[in-house]
C-alpha positions as CSV (number, residue, x, y, z in Angstrom):
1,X,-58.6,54.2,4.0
2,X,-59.2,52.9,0.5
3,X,-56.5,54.0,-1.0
4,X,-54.1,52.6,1.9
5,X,-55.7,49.1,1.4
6,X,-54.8,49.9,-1.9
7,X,-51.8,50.4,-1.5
8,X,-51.5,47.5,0.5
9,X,-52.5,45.0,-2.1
10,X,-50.2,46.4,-4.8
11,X,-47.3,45.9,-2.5
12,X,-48.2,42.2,-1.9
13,X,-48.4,41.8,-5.5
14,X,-44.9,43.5,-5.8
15,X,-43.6,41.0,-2.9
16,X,-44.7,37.5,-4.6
17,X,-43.2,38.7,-7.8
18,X,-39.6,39.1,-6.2
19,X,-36.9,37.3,-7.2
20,X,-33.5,36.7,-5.2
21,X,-30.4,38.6,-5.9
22,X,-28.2,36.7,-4.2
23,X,-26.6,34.0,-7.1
24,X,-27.1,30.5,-6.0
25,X,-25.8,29.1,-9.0
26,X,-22.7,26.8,-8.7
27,X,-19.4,28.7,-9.9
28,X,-18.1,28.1,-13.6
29,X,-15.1,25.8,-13.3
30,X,-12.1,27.1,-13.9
31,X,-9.9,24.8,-15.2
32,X,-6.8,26.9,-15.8
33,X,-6.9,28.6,-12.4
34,X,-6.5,24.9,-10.9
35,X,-2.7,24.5,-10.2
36,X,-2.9,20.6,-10.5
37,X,-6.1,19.6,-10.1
38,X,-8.5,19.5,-7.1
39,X,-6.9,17.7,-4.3
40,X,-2.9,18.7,-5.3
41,X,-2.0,18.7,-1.4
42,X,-3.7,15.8,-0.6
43,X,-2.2,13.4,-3.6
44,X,1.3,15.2,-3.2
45,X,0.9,13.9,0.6
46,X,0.2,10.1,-0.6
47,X,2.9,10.3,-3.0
48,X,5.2,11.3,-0.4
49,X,4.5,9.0,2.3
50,X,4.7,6.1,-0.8
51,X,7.8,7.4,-1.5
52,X,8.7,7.3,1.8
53,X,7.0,3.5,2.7
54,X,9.8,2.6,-0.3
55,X,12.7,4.0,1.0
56,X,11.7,2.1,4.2
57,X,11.1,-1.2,2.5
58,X,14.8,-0.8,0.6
59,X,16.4,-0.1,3.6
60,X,15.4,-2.8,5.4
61,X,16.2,-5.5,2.5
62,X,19.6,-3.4,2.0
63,X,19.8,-4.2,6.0
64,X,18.9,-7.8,5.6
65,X,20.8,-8.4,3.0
66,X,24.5,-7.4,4.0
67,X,23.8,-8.9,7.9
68,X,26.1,-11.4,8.4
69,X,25.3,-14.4,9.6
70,X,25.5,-15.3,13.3
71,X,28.7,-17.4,14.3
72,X,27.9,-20.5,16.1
73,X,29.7,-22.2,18.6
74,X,31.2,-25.5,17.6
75,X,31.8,-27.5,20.6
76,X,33.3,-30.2,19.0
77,X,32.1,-32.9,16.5
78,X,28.8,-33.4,16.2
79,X,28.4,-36.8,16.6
80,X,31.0,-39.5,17.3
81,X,30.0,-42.4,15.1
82,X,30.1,-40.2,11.7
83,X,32.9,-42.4,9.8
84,X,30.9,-45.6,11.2
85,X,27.6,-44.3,9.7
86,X,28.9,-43.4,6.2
87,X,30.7,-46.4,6.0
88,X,27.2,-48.2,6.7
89,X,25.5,-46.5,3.8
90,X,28.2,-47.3,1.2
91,X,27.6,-50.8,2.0
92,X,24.1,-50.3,1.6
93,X,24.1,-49.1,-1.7
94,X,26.9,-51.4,-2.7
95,X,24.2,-54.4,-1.4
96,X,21.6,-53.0,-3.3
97,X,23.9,-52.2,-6.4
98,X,24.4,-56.1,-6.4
99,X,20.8,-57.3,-5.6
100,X,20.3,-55.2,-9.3
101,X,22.7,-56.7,-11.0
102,X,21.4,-60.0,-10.4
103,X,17.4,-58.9,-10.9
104,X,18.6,-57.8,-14.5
């Protein structure tokens, strides 16, 4: 009976002294295993949709810019009095040409 209780004890003493075997530890970077760096796929996916955002943006200016411009409809002149109106403004400025020449 002794020597089981014993025994006992010593294998206690054995358990609190054991360590894990299993390694915790983080792994040792690798730097040379690493093709391009940590996220490759996920910044070869932003540069391709950028690239692709770009191509987008071009082809809509490209669009933009050779549209032509839409005809419009001339239904005839666009105001009857035209002639009379110009011919109102020249005498304006011919008035106030005169009113300066006689303030200087």
């Amino acid at each position: 009976h002794r020597e089981r209780h014993r025994s006992q004890l010593l294998h206690r003493e054995r358990l609190k002294r054991v360590g894990s075997i299993v390694d915790t530890r983080p792994p040792t970077p690798q730097p040379h295993l690493q093709l391009y760096g940590r996220d490759y796929v996920a910044r070869k996916k932003a540069t391709v949709e950028a690239a692709y955002s770009d191509l987008k943006m071009i082809q809509t200016i490209a669009k933009t810019m050779t549209r032509t411009p839409p005809a419009r409809e001339h239904k005839g002149p666009s105001t009857l009095n035209g002639h009379a109106r110009v011919a109102e403004v020249q005498r304006i400025v011919k008035e106030n040409h005169r009113l300066l020449d006689s303030l200087e």
